[in-house]
C-alpha positions in Angstrom: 6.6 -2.5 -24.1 5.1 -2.6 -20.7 3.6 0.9 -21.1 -0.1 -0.3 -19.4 1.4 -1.8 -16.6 3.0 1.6 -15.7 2.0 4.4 -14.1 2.4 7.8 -16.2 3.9 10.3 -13.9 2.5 12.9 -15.2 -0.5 12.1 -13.8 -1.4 12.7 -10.3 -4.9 11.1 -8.9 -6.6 13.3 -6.5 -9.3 12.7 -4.0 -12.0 15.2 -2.7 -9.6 16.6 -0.5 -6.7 17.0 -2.7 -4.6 14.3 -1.7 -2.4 11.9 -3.9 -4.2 8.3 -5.0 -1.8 5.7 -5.4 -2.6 1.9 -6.7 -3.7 -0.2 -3.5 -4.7 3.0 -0.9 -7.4 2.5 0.8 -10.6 5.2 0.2 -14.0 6.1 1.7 -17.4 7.9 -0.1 -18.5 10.5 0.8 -21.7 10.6 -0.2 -24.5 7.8 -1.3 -23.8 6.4 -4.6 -26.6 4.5 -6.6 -25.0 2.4 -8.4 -26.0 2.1 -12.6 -27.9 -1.3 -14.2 -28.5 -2.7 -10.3 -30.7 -2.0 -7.3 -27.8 -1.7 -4.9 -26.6 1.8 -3.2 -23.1 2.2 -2.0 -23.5 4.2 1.3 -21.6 7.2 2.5 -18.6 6.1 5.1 -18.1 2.6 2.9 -14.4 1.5 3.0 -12.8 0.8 -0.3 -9.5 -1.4 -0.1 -6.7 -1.6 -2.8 -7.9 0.6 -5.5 -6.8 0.6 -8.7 -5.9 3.9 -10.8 -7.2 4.4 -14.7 -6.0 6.3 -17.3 -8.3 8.9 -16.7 -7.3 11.1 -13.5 -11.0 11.7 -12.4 -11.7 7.7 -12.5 -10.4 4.4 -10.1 -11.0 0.8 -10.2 -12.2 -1.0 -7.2 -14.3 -3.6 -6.3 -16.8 -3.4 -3.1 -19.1 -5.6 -0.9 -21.9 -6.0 -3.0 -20.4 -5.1 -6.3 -17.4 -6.1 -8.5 -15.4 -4.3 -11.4 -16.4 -0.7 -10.0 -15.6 2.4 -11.1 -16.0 5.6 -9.3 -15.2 9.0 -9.6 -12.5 10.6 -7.3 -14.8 13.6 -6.5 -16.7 11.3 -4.4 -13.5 9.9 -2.4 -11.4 10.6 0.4 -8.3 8.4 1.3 -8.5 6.9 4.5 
């Protein structure tokens, strides 16, 4: 009944730094990130806008310049 739309509040996303993720913040990487199955490299200091949160705590959905349907680990994020 609606339980995929919903966030589990259990969970808390973290960034690099320790703070809270939330659906929609706005993030930046921290380091260079190849990215798998294409030639393109995401480059430290990229913006990410409106991320999306998984069920997995260490993971988030977002989509980039060059590349759609990413996901990225939170180890490599800080919120902006």
């Amino acid at each position: 009944m609606g339980y995929d739309d919903e966030d589990d509040d259990d969970t808390v996303v973290k960034d690099s730094n320790g703070n809270v993720l939330n659906n929609g913040d706005s993030v930046t990487v921290i380091k260079d990130l190849p990215v798998k199955g294409t030639s393109v490299t995401i480059k430290r200091g990229t913006l990410i806008k409106n991320i999306r949160l998984t069920n997995k705590p260490e993971e988030i959905e977002c989509n980039a310049d060059k590349v759609k349907g990413l996901v990225l680990k939170t180890c490599f994020l800080k919120k902006a």
